[in-house]
N, C-alpha and C positions, 0 to 999 in steps of 0.2 A: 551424410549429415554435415551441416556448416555450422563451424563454432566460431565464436567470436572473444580471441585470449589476450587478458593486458596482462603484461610482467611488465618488475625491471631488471636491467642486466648491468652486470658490472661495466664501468667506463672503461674499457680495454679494445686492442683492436684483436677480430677474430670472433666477439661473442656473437653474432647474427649468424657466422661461419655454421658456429657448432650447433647452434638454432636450428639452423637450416640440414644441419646433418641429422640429428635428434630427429626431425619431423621426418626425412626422407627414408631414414630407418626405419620408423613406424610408419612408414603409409600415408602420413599424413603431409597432406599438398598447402603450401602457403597461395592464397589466391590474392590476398594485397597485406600491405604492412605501412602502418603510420606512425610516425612518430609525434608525442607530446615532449616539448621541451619543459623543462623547469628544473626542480630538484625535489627527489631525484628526476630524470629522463623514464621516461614511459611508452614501449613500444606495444603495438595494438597490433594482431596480428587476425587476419579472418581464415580461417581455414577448415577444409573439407576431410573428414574423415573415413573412413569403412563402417559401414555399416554395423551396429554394437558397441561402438564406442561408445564410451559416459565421458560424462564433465571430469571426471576421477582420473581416468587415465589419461585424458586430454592435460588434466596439470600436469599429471608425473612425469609427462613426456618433454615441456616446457621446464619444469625442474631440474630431472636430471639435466638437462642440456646449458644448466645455469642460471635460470631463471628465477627469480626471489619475489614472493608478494602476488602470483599468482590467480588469477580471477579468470573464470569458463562458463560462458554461457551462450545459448543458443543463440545461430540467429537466421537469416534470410538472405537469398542474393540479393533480391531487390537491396539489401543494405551494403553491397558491398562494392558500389558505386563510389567516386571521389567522395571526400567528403566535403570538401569547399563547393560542389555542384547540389550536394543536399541540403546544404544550408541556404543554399539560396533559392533551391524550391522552396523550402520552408515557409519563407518571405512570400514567395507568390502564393502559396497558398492563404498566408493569413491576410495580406493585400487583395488578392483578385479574386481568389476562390473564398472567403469570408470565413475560415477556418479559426476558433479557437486560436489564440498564442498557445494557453497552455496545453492545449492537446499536442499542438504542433511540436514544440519544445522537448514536450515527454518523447514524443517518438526518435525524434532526432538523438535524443540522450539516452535511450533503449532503458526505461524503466518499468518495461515490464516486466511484475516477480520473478526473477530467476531464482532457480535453488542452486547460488554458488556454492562454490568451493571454499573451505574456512571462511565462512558465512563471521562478521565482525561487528554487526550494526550496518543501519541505511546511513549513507552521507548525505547533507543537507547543503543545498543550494539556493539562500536567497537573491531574488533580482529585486528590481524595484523601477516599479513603473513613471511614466514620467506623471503620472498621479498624484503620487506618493506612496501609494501603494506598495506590498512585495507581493511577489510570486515565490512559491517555497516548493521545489522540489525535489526527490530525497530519491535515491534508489542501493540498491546492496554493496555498487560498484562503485570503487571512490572515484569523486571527480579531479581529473586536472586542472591545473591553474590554466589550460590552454578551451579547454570545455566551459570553464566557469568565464571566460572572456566574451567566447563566444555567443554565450546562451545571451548576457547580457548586452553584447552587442544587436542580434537580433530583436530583441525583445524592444532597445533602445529605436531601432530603426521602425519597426512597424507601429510605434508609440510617436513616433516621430510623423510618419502618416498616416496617424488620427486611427489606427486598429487594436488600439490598448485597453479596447471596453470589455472588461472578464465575462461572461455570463450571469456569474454572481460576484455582485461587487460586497466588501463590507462596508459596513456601515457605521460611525462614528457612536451611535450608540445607539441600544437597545436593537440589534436587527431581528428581522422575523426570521425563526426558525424553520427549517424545510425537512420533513418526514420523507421520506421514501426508502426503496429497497438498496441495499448494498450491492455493489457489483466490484468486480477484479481492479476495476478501475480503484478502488476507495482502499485499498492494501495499503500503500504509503499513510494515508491516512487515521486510519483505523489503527495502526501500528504509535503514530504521531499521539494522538488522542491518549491512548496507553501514557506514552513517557510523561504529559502533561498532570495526569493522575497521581496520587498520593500514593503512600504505601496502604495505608486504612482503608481507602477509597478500592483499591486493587485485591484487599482482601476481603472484602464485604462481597467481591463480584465474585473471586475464583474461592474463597474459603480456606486459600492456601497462600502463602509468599509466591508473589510470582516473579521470577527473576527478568528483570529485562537488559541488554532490549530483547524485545522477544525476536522468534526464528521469521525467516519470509514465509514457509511452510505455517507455522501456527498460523499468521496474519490472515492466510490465505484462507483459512479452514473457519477462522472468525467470520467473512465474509459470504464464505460459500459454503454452508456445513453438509454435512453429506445428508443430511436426513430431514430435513429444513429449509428454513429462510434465514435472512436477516438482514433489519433494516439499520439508520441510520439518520443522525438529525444533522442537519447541516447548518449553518448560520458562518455567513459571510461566506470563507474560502474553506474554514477549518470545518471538520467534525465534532460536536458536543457530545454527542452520544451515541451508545449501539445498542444493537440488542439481538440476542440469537432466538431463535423460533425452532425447537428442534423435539425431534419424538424420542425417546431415552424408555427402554423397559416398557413401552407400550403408553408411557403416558410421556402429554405435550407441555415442554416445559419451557418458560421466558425468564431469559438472564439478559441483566441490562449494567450498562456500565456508562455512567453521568459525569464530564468530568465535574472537578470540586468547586471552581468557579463559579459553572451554570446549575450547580444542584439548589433545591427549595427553588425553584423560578418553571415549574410543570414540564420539566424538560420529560423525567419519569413519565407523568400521566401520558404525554404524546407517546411514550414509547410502548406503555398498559397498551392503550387506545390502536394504537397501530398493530401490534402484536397480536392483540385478540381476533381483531379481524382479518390478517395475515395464517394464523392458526389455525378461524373458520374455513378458509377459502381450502384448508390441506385438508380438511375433513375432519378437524380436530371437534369432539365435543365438550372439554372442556380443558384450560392450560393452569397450570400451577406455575408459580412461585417459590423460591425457596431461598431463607435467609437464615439467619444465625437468631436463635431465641433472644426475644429482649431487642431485636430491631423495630420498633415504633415507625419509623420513617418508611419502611416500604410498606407496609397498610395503610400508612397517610398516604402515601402515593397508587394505589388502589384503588381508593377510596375517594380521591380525588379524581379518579378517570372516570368516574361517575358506575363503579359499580363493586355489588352485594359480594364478597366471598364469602368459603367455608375453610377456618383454620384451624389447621391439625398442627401436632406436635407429632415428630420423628426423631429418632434421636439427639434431642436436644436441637431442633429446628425445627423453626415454623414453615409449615406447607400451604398457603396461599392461594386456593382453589377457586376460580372465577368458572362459573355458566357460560356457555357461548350460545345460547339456547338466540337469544333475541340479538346476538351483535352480526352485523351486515359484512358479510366478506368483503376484503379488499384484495385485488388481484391488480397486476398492471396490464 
């Protein structure tokens, strides 16, 4: 298994020594080492382990050996090439081969979900196009001042020849909102959407204080539920809204979460609307609702997707029961 560990280590001469003893000790082989300058100084190490190893003792082992601040996650050989040679693939891909920047970007800065080690919140990285525009990208592993130079250099250069058009651009006002399914990709985002949300707003969805920021693990489990769907509104770059689609105890149940800005403006209906026939398509014959008695607002929004329910009270909530009898599956 190849890992991929940032520490930092104290300014002394001899700490890479004892790095390099630590890893040798256990088994574990350095196959390249980078260094970020700044402050502090950030060594990046890639390394191959024995099989069974976890992220867990992949720290302890950088730890003990001196190591402060800590981060372990998976990765690929294919990554463990120069890294000033992948940055300039990058370029040719979003130049020749007509690749997204921002897909490109994200790969190059490995933000896909890992479940680090002392997990602390995602760090955020704004660029900014020669638009005007930003690109905002956030992953568990903090970024260096050496990383945050680079992305923006890149991004500067391929903006420079004329390949700075997003997929989805925003738009100055009112944009059109985009439904679709959530995928792994939408973690960062989905998680973002959260912080943007009130506390009111956060307890209307979970019925409990939710502490954030939340885990990489929950984020993941919002967009991919093990028993379900879930989709997502999109408008501009950011996510508005989500919604999970999930079977619970035999019955099919839709939780949706608005942020506060875009609520009253049918972000909800799109999400009824989408859900129901997302729900069809799993076999569901009919999906419920469920809010805090004395919510008006999600019946409005119900009711607004253009259809009849049947509501019950349950222990002091209201149960929100829609027919799927006539609504048309939606699959992708």
């Amino acid at each position: 298994m190849m890992w991929r560990v940032r520490t930092t280590l104290e300014d002394r001469p001899g700490c890479l020594a004892e790095i390099a003893l630590g890893c040798g000790k256990s088994a574990v082989n350095i196959e390249s080492l980078q260094v970020f300058p700044g402050e502090p100084v950030v060594d990046e190490f890639v390394v191959t382990a024995p099989d069974g190893f976890t992220d867990v003792q992949i720290a302890r082992v950088f730890e003990d050996a001196g190591g402060t601040g800590v981060a372990v996650t998976r990765t690929a050989p294919a990554e463990a090439i120069d890294e000033p040679t992948r940055w300039l693939r990058g370029v040719h891909e979003v130049i020749e081969q007509g690749r997204d920047v921002d897909a490109v970007l994200r790969e190059l800065l490995g933000t896909a979900a890992p479940d680090v080690v002392d997990y602390a919140g995602h760090d955020v990285l704004d660029l900014r196009r020669r638009n005007g525009t930003e690109l905002r990208i956030s992953r568990a592993v903090p970024f260096t001042p050496v990383e945050r130079a680079r992305a923006q250099a890149l991004l500067s250069l391929v903006c420079d020849a004329g390949a700075d058009v997003p997929l989805v651009q925003p738009t100055t006002r009112d944009p059109l909102p985009l439904v679709r399914r959530a995928t792994l990709a939408d973690i960062d985002a989905v998680a973002a959407l959260h912080q943007r949300c009130s506390a009111e707003t956060l307890y209307h969805r979970y019925q409990v204080p939710l502490r954030m920021p939340m885990t990489t693990r929950f984020a993941r489990r919002l967009v991919m539920p093990e028993s379900g769907t879930a989709v997502v509104v999109q408008s501009g770059l950011d996510l508005v809204g989500h919604g999970v689609i999930e079977q619970v105890d035999g019955r099919w149940l839709l939780r949706m979460l608005v942020e506060d800005a875009w609520q009253s403006r049918g972000i909800g209906s799109l999400l009824v609307r989408e859900g129901a026939g997302r729900a069809k398509a799993l076999g569901a014959e009919r999906l419920t609702l469920v809010t805090a008695a004395g919510d008006d607002a999600l019946l409005r929004t119900v009711g607004s997707a253009g259809f009849v329910a049947r509501v019950e009270r349950h222990d002091g909530n209201l149960h929100i029961t829609i027919p799927l009898v006539t609504v048309a599956p939606i699959e992708d």
